[in-house]
N, C-alpha and C positions, 0 to 999 in steps of 0.2 A: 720656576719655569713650568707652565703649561707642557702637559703629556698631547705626545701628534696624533692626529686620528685620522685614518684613511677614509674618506667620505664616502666612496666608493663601497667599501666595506661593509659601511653602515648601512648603506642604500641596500645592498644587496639582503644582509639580514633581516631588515627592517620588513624587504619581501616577502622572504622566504616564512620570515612569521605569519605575516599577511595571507598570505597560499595557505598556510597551513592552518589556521583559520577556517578560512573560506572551506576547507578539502571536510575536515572533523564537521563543520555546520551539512554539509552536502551528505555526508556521512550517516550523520542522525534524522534527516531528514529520508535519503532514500538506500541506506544500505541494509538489508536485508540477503541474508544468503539464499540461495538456491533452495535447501529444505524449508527454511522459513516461505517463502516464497509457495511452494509446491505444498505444502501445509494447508495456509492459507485458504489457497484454490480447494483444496479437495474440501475442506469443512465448507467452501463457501458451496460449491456442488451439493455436497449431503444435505444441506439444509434446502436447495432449491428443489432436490429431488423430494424430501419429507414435506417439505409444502405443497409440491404440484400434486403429490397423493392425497393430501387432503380434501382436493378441491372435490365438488360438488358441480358435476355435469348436468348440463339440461337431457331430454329427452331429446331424440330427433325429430325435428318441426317443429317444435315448442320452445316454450322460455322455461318451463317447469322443472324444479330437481328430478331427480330419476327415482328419489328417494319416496315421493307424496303418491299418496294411494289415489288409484281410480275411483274417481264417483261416479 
């Protein structure tokens, strides 16, 4: 004789795998902690700060670096 299976049962499992799935993909996709996070940010700053010091400003009224000698 065949073993009874509560369908219901199955149903619900079958979910709960499903979800949890779903929860571990959402996970890897966007779970990063707080330090991670904050990490991040500040190297992304340091680097926007060591770039913008780099730049090469014109003179005022002019299109000219500030750097080229008068002639």
């Amino acid at each position: 004789m065949a073993e009874i299976t509560n369908l219901n049962q199955f149903r619900k499992q079958k979910a709960r795998a499903e979800k949890k799935a779903r929860g571990d993909a959402n996970a890897a996709r966007f779970g990063r902690t707080r330090a991670e996070k904050e990490r991040t940010a500040r190297e992304e700053e340091a680097a926007r700060r060591s770039l913008d010091g780099h730049h090469r400003e014109p003179r005022p009224g002019t299109d000219a670096p500030t750097d080229t000698p008068d002639a």
